[in-house]
C-alpha positions in Angstrom: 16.2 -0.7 -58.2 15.9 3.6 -57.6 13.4 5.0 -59.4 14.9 7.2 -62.3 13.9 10.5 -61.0 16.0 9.5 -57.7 18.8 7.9 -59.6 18.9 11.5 -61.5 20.2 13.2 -58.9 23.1 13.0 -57.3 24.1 11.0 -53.8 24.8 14.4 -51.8 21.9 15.8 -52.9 19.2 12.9 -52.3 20.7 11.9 -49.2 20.1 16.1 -48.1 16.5 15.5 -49.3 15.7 12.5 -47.4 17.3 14.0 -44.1 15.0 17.5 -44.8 11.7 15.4 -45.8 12.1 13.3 -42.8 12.5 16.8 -40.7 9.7 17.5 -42.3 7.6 14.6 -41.5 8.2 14.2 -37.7 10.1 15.8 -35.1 13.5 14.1 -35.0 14.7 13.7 -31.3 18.1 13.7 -30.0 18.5 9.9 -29.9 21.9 8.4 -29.2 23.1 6.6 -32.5 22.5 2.9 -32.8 25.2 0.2 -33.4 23.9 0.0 -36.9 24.7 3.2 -37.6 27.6 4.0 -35.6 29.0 0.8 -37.5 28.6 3.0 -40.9 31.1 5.4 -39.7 33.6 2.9 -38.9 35.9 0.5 -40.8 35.9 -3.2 -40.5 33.4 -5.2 -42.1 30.9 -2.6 -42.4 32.8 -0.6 -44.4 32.1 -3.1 -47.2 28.4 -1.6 -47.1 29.3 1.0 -49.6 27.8 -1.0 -51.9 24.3 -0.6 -49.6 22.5 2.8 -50.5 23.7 5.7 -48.4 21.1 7.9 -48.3 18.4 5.3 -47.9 20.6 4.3 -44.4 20.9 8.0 -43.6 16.6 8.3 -43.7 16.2 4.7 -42.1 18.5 6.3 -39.4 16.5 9.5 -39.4 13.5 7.7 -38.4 14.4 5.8 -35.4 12.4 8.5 -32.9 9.5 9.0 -35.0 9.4 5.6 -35.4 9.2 5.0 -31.5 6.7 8.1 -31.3 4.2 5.9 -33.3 4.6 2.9 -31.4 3.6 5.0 -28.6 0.8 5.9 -30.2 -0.2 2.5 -30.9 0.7 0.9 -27.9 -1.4 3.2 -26.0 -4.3 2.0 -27.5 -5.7 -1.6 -26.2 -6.5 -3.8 -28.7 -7.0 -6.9 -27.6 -8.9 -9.8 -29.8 -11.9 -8.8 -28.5 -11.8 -5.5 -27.6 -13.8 -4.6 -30.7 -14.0 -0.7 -29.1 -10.2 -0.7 -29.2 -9.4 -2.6 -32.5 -12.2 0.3 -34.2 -10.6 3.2 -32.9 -6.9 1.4 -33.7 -7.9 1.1 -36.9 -9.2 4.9 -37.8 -6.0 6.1 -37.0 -4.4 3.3 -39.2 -6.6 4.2 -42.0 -5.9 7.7 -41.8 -2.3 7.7 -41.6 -2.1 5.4 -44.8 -5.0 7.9 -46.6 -2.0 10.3 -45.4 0.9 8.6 -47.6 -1.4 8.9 -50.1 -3.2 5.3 -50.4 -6.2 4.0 -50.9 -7.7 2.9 -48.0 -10.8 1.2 -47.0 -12.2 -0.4 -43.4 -13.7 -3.8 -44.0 -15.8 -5.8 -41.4 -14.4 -9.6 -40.2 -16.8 -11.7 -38.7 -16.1 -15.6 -37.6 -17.6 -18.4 -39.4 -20.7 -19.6 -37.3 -18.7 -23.4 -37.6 -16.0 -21.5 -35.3 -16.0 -23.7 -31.9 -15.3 -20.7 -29.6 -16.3 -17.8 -31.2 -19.6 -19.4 -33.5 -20.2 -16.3 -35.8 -19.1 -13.5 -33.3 -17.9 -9.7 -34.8 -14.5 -9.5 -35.1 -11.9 -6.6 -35.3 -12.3 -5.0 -38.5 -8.9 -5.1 -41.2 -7.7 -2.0 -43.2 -6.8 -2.5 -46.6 -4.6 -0.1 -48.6 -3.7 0.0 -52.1 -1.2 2.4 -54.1 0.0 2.3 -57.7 3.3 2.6 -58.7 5.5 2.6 -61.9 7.0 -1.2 -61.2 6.2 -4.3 -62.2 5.4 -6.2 -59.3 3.0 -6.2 -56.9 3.6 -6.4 -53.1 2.1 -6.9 -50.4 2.5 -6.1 -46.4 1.0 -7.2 -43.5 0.5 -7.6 -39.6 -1.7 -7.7 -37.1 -3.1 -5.1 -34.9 -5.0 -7.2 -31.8 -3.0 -8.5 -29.3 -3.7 -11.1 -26.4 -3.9 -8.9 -23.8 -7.8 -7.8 -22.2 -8.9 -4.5 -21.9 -7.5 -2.7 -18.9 -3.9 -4.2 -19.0 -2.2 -1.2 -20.0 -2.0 0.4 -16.6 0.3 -2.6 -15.4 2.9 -2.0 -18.7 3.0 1.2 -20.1 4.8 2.3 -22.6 8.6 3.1 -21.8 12.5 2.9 -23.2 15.2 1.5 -21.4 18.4 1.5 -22.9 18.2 0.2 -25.9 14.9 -2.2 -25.1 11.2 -0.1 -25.7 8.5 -2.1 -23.4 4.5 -1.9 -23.7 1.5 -4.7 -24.3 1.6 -6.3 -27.5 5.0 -4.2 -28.7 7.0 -6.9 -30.3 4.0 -8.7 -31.1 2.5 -7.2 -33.2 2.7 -3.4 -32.8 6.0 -2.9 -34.1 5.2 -4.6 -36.9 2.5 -2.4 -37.7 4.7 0.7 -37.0 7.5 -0.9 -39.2 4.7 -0.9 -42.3 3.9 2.5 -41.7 7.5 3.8 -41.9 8.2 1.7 -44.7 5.9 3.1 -47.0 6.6 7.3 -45.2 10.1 6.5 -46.3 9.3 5.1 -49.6 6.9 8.1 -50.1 9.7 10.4 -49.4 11.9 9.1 -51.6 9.5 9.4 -54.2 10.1 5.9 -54.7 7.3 4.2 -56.6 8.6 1.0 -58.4 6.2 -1.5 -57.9 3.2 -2.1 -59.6 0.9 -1.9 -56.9 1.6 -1.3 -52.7 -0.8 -3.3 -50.6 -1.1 -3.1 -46.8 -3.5 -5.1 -44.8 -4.0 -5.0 -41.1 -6.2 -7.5 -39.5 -7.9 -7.8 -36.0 -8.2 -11.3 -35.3 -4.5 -12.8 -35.7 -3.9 -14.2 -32.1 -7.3 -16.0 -32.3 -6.5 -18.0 -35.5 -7.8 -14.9 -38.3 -11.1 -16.5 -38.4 -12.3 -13.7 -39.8 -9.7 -12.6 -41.9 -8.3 -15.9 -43.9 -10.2 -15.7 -46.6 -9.1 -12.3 -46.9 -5.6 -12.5 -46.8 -5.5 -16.4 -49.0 -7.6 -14.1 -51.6 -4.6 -11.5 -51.6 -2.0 -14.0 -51.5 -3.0 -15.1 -55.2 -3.2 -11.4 -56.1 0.0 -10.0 -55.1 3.6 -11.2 -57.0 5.1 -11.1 -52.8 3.5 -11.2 -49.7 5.8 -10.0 -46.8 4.6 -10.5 -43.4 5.8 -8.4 -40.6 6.0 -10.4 -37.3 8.9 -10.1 -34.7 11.9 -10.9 -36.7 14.6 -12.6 -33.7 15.5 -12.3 -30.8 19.1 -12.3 -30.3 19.9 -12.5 -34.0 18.3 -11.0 -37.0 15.8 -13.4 -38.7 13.1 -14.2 -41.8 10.9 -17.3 -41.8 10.2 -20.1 -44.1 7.7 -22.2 -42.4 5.4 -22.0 -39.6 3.2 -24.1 -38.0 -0.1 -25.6 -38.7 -2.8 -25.0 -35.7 -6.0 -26.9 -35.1 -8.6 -26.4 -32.4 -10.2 -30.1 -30.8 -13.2 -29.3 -28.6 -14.5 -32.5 -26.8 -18.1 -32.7 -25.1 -18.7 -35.2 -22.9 -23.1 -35.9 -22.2 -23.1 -37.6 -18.7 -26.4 -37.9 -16.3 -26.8 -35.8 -13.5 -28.1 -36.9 -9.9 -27.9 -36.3 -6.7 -24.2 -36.5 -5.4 -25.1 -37.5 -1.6 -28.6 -39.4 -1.7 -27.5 -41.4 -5.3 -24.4 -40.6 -6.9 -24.1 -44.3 -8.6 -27.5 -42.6 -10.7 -25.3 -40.6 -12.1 -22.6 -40.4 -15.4 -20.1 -38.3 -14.3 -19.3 -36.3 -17.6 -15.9 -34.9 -15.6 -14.9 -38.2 -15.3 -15.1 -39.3 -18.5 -13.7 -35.7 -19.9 -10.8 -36.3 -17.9 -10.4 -40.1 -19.0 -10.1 -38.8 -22.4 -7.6 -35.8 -21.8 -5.5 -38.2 -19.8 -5.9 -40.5 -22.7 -5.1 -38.1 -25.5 -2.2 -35.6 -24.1 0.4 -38.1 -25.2 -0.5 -38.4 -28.5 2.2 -36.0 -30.3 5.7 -36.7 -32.1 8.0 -34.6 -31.0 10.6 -35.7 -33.8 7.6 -34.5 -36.1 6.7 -30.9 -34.4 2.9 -32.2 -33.5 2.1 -31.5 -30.5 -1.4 -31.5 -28.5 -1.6 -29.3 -25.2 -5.1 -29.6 -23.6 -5.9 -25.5 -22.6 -9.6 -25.1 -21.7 -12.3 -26.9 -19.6 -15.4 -26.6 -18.1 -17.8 -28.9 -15.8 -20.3 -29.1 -13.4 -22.2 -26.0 -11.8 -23.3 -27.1 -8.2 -21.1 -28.7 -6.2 -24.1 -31.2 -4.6 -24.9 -32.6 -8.5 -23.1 -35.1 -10.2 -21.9 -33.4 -13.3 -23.9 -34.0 -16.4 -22.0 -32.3 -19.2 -18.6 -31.3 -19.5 -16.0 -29.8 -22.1 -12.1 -29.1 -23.1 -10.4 -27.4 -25.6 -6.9 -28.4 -27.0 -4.3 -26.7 -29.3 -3.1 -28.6 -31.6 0.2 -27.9 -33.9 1.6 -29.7 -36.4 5.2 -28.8 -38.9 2.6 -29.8 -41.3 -0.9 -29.9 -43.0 -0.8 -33.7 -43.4 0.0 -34.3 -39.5 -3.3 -32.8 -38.6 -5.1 -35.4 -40.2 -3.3 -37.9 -38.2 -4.0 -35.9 -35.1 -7.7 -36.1 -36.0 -8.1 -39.7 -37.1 -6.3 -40.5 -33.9 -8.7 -38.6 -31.3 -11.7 -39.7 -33.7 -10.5 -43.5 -32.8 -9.7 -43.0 -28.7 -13.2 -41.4 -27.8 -14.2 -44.6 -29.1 -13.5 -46.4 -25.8 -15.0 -44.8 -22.2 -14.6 -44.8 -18.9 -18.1 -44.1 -18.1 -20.9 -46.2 -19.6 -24.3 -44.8 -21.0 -21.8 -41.5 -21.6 -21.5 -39.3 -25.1 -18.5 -38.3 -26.5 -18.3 -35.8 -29.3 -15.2 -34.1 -31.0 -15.1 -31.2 -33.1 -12.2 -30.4 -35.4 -11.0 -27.2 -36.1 -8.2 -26.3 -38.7 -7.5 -23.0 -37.2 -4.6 -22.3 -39.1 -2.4 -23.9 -41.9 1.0 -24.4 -42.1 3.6 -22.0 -44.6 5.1 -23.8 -46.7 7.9 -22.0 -48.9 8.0 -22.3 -52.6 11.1 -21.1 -54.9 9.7 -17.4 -54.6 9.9 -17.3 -51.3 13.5 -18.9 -51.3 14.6 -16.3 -53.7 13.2 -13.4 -51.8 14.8 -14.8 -48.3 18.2 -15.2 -50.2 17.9 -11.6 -51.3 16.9 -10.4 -48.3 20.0 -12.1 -46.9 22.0 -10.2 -49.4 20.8 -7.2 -48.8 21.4 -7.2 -44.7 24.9 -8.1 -45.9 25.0 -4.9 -47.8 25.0 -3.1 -44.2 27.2 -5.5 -42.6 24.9 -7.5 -40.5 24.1 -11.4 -40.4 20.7 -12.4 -41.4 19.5 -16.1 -40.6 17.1 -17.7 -42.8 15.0 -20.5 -40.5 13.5 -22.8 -42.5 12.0 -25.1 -40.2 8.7 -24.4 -37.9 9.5 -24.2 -34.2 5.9 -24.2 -32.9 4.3 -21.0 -33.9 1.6 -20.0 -36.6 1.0 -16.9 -38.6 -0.8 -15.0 -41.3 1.9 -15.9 -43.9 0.2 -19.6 -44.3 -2.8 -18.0 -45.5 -1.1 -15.6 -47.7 0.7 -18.8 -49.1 -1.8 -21.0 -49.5 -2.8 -20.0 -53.4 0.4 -17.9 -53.8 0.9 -16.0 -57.1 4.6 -15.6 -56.2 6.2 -15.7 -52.8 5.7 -15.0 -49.4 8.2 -14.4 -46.6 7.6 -14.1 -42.9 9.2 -12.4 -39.8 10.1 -8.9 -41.2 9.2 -7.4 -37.8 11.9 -6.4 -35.6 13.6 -8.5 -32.8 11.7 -8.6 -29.4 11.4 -10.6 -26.7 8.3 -11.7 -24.6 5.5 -11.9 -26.5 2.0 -13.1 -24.7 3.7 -11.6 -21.1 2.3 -8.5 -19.9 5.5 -7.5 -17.4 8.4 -8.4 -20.2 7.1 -7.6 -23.6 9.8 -5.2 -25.4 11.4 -4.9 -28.8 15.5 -3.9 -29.6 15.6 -0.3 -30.6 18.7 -0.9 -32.4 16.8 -3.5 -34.8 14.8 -0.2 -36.3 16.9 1.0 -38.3 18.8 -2.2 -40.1 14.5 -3.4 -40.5 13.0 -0.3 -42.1 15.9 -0.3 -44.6 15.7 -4.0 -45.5 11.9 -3.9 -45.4 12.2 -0.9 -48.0 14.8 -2.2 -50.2 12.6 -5.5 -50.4 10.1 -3.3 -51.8 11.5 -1.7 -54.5 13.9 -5.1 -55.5 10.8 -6.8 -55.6 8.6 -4.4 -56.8 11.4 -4.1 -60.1 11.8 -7.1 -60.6 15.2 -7.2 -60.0 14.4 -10.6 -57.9 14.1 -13.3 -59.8 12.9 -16.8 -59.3 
């Protein structure tokens, strides 16, 4: 739904302002036309897009290179997890270009829970939280995540660069571009003068690719606050995408309390706590169901010190995900009952736990909003698959979901390939475009009300 003042004027006429405001906002470089919107120009099936609105195409269009501009900008600043310096400085220029579209904007500190098995209480990257009343009725809310997996220093071995239609740089398609994507959404929706929604929220967090430890309670809070959440990771790879599930994530830590003794003169004095670690892991690393989408990789461990000593403590993590909340429990009940039996006599054998991460579960709100996202794409003559099923990966939307006033929908980054790879991380250009208009029509359907479920 158009907001009256820019249904009041006519089509030639807004879709000259958009073109002029964009101008305005960003130099506009000579970038060769995408598919998308060569594809306007022509007949065939795209022609039926007519009923898709022009001038909201022609400014989507517009912003293709000041959209890549900013993701320059933002690539070129290292943020990894715990690059606290980098996710600060990322986050004051965040801040001030959403204090620039004229929001609200504060900088909150995340810190992990001290119950956290790796990071026990540690500072985390800080989150930025915008607001911005409108004349709607709904609220919604957008999000991504600014840290990426990548340690400080990295960026010298991928800078940023465009080939063809690919753009490549550390953390691009996850999650950089989603961050961009947010920030073009609401520039286009400002120069519309498009305000009709209740209330625009953006939140950006620091701690996403390390479970959101500190950021969960954040983002559950908001999802009972706002009528939609929409959640901006990559959104396909070789076809256009939104999610209705992801995956559950748990962290299991074992420690293993052996004796130590000399590994020449008397190693039989000794409890070899690698032994016993490895006993277990051996033990354990079947214990998934494929058929079920529970799987347990062991990742981490640690042992020993001197090479002379028989080791007397020992440790491994695992990463645990599950289709499901309930699975987890299995998982758990399952390593609980194997540490039980030992290799090693007179050795300890402790587990800790974790629930990292629930799973999203869709409700009717979120089918609604996929559908009509579906529609929309159509609107511009392009296929957009709704996936409905986890396929291993967690995100923020299971938080956002997990006391959800009205829907939530995932993956409305753009395509990309290679996330987690620091030589073959890129996004497709041409998915710009077709993204910010769907991502700003969601807005304002929603935001009216004109979705209903």
């Amino acid at each position: 739904m158009i907001p009256p003042l820019y249904r009041s004027i006519t089509r030639a006429r807004r879709n000259a302002i958009i073109i002029a405001s964009f101008c305005a906002i960003g130099a506009i470089g000579p970038a060769a036309p995408s598919a998308w919107a060569q594809s306007a120009e022509q007949g065939g099936r795209a022609a039926v897009a007519a009923s898709g609105d022009a001038g909201l195409r022609q400014g989507a269009q517009a912003q293709v290179q000041p959209f890549l501009d900013t993701l320059r900008e933002l690539v070129e600043i290292e943020s990894g997890s715990r690059d606290l310096e980098g996710l600060k400085r990322l986050s004051g220029v965040l801040a001030q270009k959403l204090k620039a579209a004229d929001f609200q904007v504060e900088v909150l500190p995340a810190r992990a829970p001290e119950f956290h098995p790796m990071l026990k209480g540690a500072e985390l990257g800080p989150m930025v939280y915008a607001r911005k009343t409108g004349r709607g009725q709904k609220k919604v809310l957008l999000i991504a995540h600014m840290d990426t997996v990548y340690p400080k220093g990295t960026l010298g071995k991928q800078p940023f660069r465009v080939e063809g239609n690919r753009a490549y740089g550390l953390g691009i398609a996850d999650d950089k571009a989603g961050v961009a994507l947010i920030l073009h959404t609401v520039g286009l929706l400002r120069s519309l003068g498009a305000d009709d929604y209740a209330e625009l929220g953006v939140l950006f967090n620091g701690d996403e690719e390390i479970g959101s430890p500190g950021s969960a309670a954040m983002l559950t809070e908001l999802g009972s606050q706002y009528d939609a959440v929409f959640s901006f990771e990559g959104g396909g790879g070789t076809r256009d995408m939104v999610r209705l599930a992801t995956s559950s994530i748990a962290i299991a830590e074992l420690k293993v309390k052996g004796r130590a003794s000399h590994a020449g003169g008397n190693p039989e004095g000794g409890r070899n706590a690698i032994y016993e670690l490895a006993h277990q892991i051996m033990k354990t690393r079947s214990f998934g169901n494929d058929a079920k989408g529970l799987k347990i990789n062991w990742t981490v461990i640690e042992g020993g010190g001197v090479r002379n000593v028989i080791p007397a403590h020992a440790s491994a993590i695992a990463d645990i995900r599950s289709l499901n909340n309930e699975d987890l429990d299995v998982m758990e009940k399952a390593l609980r009952e194997a540490i039980k039996e030992r290799l090693i006599p007179d050795t300890e054998v402790e587990l800790t736990f974790y629930r990292s991460r629930p799973a999203f579960v869709a409700n009717a709100a979120s089918v609604a909003m996929a559908r009509h996202a579906q529609t929309v794409f159509s609107e511009i003559g392009l296929p957009l698959e709704i996936r409905d099923r986890a396929t291993g990966g967690g995100t923020d939307a299971a938080f956002a979901g997990l006391r959800p006033k009205g829907g939530v929908l995932e993956s409305f980054g753009l395509r990309g390939f290679g996330a987690h790879s620091n030589d073959n991380e890129y996004i497709i250009t041409d998915s710009i475009a077709p993204r910010l208009y769907l991502a700003t029509r969601m807005v304002l359907d929603v935001g009216s009300a004109k979705v209903k479920w």
